[in-house]
Kinemage of the C-alpha trace (Angstrom):
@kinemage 1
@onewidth
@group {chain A} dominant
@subgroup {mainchain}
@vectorlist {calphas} color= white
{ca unk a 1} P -92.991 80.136 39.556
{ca unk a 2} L -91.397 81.420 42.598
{ca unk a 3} L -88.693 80.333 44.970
{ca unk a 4} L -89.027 79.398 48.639
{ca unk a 5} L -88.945 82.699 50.076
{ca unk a 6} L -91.616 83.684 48.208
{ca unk a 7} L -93.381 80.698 49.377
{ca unk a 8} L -93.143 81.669 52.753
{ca unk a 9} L -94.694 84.888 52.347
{ca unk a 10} L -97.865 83.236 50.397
{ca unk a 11} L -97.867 80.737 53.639
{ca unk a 12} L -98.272 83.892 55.650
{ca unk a 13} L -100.843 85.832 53.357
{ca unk a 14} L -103.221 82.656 53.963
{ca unk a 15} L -102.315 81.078 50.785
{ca unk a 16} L -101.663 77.601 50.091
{ca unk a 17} L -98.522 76.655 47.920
{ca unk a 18} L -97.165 73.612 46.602
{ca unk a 19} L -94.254 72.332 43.901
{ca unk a 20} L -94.707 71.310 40.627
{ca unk a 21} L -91.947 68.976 41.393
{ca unk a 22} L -93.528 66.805 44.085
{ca unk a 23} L -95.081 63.549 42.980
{ca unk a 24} L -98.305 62.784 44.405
{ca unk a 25} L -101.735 64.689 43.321
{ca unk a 26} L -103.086 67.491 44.911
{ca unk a 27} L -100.454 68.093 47.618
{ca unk a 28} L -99.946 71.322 49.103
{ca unk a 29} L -98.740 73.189 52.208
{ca unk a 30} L -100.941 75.575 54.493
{ca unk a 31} L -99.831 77.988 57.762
{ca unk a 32} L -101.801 76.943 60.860
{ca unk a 33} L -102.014 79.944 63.056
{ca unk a 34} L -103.161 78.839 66.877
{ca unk a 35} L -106.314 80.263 68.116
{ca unk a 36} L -107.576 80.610 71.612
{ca unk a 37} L -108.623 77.023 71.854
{ca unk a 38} L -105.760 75.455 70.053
{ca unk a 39} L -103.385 73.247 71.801
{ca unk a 40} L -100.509 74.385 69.778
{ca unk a 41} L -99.081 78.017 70.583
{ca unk a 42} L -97.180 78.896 67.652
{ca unk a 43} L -97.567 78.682 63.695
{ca unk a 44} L -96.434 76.080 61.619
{ca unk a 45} L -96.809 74.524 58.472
{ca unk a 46} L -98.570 71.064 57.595
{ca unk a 47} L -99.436 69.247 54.396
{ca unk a 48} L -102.005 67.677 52.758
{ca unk a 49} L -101.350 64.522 51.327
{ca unk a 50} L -101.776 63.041 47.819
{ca unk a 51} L -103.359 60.227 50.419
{ca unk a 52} L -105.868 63.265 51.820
{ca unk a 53} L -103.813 63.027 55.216
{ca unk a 54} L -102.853 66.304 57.005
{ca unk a 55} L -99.428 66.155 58.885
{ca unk a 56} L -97.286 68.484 60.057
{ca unk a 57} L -94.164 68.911 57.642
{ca unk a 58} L -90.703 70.553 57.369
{ca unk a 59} L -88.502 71.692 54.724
{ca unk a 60} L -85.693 69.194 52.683
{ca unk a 61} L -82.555 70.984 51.655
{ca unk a 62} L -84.215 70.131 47.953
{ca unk a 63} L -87.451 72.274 49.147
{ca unk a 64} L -85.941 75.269 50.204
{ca unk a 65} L -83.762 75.372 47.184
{ca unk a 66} L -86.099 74.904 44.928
{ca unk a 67} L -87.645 77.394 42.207
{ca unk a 68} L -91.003 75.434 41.386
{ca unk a 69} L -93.211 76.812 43.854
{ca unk a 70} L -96.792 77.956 42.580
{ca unk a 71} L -100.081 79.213 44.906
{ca unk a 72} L -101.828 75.604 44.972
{ca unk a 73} L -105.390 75.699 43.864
């Protein structure tokens, strides 16, 4: 397990990560890093779903203090 910090820096090694304790199936996070013909211009982090959606998502106070972060698979 590993805390959100260490989270981060899977985000940022192209991993994907996710928390035992979140409730839907299959969720996890991924870093989006714009390319040349992206319409964003910085990174940021979005989420897939136990639906199969992608949206953008930010950190709850519960997320960043939590210790049940694994690489998703």
């Amino acid at each position: 397990m590993m805390d959100f910090g260490d989270a981060i820096v899977a985000l940022k090694q192209g991993k994907r990560v996710s928390r035992t304790g979140w409730n839907g199936k299959g969720m996890w996070l991924e870093l989006q890093v714009p390319d040349a013909g992206s319409k964003m211009t910085l990174p940021y982090v979005y989420m897939k779903t136990a639906q199969d959606d992608l949206v953008p998502w930010l950190a709850s106070q519960t997320d960043v203090l939590a210790e049940d972060w694994g690489i998703a698979e």
